[in-house]
C-alpha positions, -999 to 999 in steps of 0.1 A, spaced: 288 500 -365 279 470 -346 250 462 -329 246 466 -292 228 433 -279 199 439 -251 211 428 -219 186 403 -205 186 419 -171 168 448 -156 175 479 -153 183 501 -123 155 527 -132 131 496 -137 135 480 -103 132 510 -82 102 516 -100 88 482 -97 93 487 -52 79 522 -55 46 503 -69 51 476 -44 56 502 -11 26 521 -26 3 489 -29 17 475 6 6 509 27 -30 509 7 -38 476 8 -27 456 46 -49 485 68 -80 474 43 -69 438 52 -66 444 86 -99 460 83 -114 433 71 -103 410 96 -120 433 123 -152 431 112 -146 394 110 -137 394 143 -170 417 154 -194 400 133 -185 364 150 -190 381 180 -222 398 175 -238 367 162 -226 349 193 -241 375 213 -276 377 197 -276 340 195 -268 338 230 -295 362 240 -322 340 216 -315 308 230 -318 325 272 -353 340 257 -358 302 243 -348 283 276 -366 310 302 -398 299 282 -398 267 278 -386 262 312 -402 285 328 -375 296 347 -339 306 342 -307 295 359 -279 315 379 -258 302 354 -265 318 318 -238 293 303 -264 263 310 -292 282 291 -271 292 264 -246 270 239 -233 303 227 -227 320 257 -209 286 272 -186 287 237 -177 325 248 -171 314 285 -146 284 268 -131 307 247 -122 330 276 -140 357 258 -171 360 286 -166 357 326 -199 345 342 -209 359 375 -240 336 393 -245 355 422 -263 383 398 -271 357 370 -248 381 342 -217 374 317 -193 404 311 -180 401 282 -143 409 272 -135 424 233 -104 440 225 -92 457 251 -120 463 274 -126 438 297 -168 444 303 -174 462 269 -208 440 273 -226 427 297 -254 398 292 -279 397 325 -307 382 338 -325 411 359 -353 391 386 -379 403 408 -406 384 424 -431 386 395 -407 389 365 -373 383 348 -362 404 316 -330 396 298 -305 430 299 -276 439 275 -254 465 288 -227 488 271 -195 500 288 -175 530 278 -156 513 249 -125 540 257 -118 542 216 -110 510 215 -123 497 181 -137 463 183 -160 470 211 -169 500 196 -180 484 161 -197 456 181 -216 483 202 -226 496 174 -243 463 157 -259 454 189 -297 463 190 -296 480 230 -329 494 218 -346 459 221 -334 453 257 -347 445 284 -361 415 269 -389 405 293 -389 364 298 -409 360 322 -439 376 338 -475 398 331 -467 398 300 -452 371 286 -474 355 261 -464 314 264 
């Protein structure tokens, strides 16, 4: 009886099992990548925030004062305002900003009154839409209003 020689190729059974791996790998693994890349996208967001609310606090003291303009106190808020991430309004000295898909998920203002000025960060509704939510949710509101200047600003 002569000897059957292996075929070099592969075989039906193994190629369908070899895309059933593949379609199992492909549904588990781009939603964590996607994931991923969301948080990215609200991390770089939050530390542009914070930063921008750091360097207002920085300018309002050293200055002494603050400007209708927050994108002249703050490189990080004028980088948002480039990007087209942040509109700034200088009739109330504020910068809604836009993340995903809601267009004032936060708002960065400069509240003033004769005596003081504190430094506000504001929440919308983030209607399920994720991004805003997740940033929301990294943002410490609890620290806000941030007095800068006033009774009892220590200088």
């Amino acid at each position: 009886m002569p000897k059957s020689i292996p075929s070099p190729a592969f075989t039906m059974i193994e190629l369908i099992f070899v895309i059933v791996i593949l379609g199992i790998l492909t549904t588990v693994a781009i939603p964590k990548l996607v994931a991923i890349r969301d948080d990215a996208i609200v991390s770089a967001y939050a530390q542009q925030i914070m930063a921008g609310a750091s360097e207002i606090s920085a300018y309002a003291t050293s200055k002494v004062k603050t400007e209708n303009n927050l994108s002249r106190m703050s490189n990080s808020v004028s980088t948002l305002e480039k990007r087209g991430d942040l509109a700034i309004d200088v009739n109330n000295k504020k910068g809604v900003i836009k993340v995903g898909d809601i267009a004032d998920c936060i708002t960065i203002q400069v509240v003033s009154d004769t005596n003081e000025e504190n430094l506000s960060i504001s929440f919308a509704d983030p209607n399920n839409d994720y991004l805003c939510e997740q940033l929301q949710n990294i943002i410490p509101q609890e620290k806000y209003p941030m007095r800068l200047r006033g009774k009892y600003v220590i200088r």
